[in-house]
Every structure is written in structure tokens, then in C-alpha cells.
C-alpha positions as CSV (number, residue, x, y, z in Angstrom):
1,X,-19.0,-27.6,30.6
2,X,-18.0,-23.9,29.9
3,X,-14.3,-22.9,30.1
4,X,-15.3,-19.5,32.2
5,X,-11.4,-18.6,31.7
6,X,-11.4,-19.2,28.3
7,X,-12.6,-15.5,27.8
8,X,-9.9,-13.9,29.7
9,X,-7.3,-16.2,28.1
10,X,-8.9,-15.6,24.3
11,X,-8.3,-11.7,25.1
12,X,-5.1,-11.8,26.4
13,X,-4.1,-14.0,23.5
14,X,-5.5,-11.4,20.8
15,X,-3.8,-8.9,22.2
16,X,-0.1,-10.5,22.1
17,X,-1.2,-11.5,18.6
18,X,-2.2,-8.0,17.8
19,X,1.1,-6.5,19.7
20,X,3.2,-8.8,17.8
21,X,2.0,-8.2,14.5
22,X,2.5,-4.2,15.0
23,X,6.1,-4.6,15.8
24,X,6.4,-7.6,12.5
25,X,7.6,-10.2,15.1
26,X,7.0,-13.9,14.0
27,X,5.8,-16.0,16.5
28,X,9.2,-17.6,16.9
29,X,11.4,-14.6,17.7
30,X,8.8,-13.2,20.4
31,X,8.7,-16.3,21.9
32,X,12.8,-16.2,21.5
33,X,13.1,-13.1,23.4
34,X,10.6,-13.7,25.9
35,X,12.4,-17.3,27.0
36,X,9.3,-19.4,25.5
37,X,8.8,-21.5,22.8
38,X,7.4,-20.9,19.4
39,X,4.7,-23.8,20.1
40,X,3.7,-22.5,23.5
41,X,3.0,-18.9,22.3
42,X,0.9,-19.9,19.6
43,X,-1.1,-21.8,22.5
44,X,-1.3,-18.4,24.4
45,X,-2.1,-16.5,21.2
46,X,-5.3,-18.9,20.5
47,X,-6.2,-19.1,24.2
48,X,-5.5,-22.7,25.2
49,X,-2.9,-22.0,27.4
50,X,-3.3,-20.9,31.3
51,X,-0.4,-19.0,31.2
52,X,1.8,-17.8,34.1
53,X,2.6,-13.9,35.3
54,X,5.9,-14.7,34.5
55,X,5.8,-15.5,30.8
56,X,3.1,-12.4,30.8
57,X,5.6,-10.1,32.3
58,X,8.6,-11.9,29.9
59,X,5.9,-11.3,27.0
60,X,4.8,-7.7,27.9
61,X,8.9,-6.4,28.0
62,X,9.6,-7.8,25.0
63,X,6.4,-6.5,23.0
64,X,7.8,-3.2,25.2
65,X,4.0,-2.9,26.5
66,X,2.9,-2.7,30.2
67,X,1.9,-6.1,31.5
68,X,-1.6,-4.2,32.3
69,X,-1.7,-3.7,28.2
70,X,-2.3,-7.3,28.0
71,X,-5.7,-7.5,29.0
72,X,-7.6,-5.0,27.4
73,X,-8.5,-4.9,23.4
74,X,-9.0,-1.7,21.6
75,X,-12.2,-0.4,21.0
76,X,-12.9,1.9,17.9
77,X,-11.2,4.2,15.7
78,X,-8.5,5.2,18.1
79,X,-7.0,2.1,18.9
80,X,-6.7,1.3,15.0
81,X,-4.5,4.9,14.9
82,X,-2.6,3.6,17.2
83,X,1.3,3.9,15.6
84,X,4.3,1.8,16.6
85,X,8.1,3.1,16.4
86,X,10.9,0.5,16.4
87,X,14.0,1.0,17.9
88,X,16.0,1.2,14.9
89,X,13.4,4.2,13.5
90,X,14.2,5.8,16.7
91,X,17.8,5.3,16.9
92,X,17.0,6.7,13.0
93,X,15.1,9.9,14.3
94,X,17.8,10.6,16.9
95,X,20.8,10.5,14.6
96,X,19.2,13.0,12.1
97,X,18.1,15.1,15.3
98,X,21.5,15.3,16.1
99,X,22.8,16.7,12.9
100,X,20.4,18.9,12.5
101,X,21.3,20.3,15.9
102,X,24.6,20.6,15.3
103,X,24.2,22.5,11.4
104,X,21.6,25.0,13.7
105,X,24.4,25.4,16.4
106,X,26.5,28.7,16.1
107,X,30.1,28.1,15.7
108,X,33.1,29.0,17.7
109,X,35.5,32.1,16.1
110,X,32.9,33.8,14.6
111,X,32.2,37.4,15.8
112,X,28.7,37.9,16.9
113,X,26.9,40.9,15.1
């Protein structure tokens, strides 16, 4: 007999798998920081498990994607453009930001022209 959610499971799954990867998170440390286990995502990444909202929602904060993100797979050109930052590249971006603002900001005791 045909597993009619199996589908809906497979998609979900390739999409975790797919998140994952972006962000170079073995399966261990996503399932780590979502409060899984190692053996129990690789179950949701290949489809075989039903998996709960909760461990979705647990999942989709720590791939930092919207639950809703889960269920859809990209299509085309565009979705292989798409570009992931990690936090430390935008802590990174923000430091140099910084510095730059302050070497562009005018400074105190000089007379203006």
C-alpha cells in the first residue's frame, strides 16, 4: 500500500537536508541545537519519520528559516543563487562597518572650513 505522506515527509526532509548543508552543519550539531538526536534527523532528512510541529519549529529556528520554508523546494535558477551569511560573517561585516564609519566621521577640534 502507498505511503500518501511519504511525499510530504520526502520534501520536508530535502529541504532540512538542503538548509543544513548551506549553513555546513553536520547532522549531529543541527540535531544538537534543535534538542533531537543525530539518528532521528537523519530519519526526517530521508523521510521515514512523521515528525512533530515541534521538532519542525525547533528545526526551522536553528536552520534560522521560517517553519513555512520547510515545505517548499526550490525551483530553477533562482533558488540555486540563493546565498547564505553566517553569523560570524555578519558579526565580520559589522565590525568593519563600524570602522569604516568611524575613519569617515569628522572629528572634534577641528575648525570647519
Amino acid at each position: 500500500m502507498r505511503d500518501p505522506g511519504r511525499a510530504i515527509r520526502t520534501r520536508v526532509g530535502r529541504a532540512i537536508r538542503r538548509l543544513r548543508l548551506l549553513r555546513g552543519l553536520s547532522q549531529e550539531r543541527l540535531a544538537e541545537i534543535a534538542g533531537s538526536s543525530g539518528k532521528h534527523l537523519g530519519a526526517i532528512e530521508r523521510g521515514d519519520a512523521n515528525v512533530t510541529l515541534d521538532i519542525l519549529g525547533r528545526i526551522a529556528a536553528a536552520l534560522t528559516v521560517d517553519p513555512g520554508d520547510l515545505f517548499s523546494e526550490p525551483r530553477g535558477r533562482r533558488a540555486a543563487a540563493t546565498l547564505v551569511i553566517t553569523r560570524d560573517q555578519i558579526d565580520a561585516i559589522v565590525a568593519i562597518t563600524n570602522v569604516v564609519k568611524r575613519a569617515r566621521a569628522p572629528r572634534s577640534g577641528r575648525a570647519s572650513r
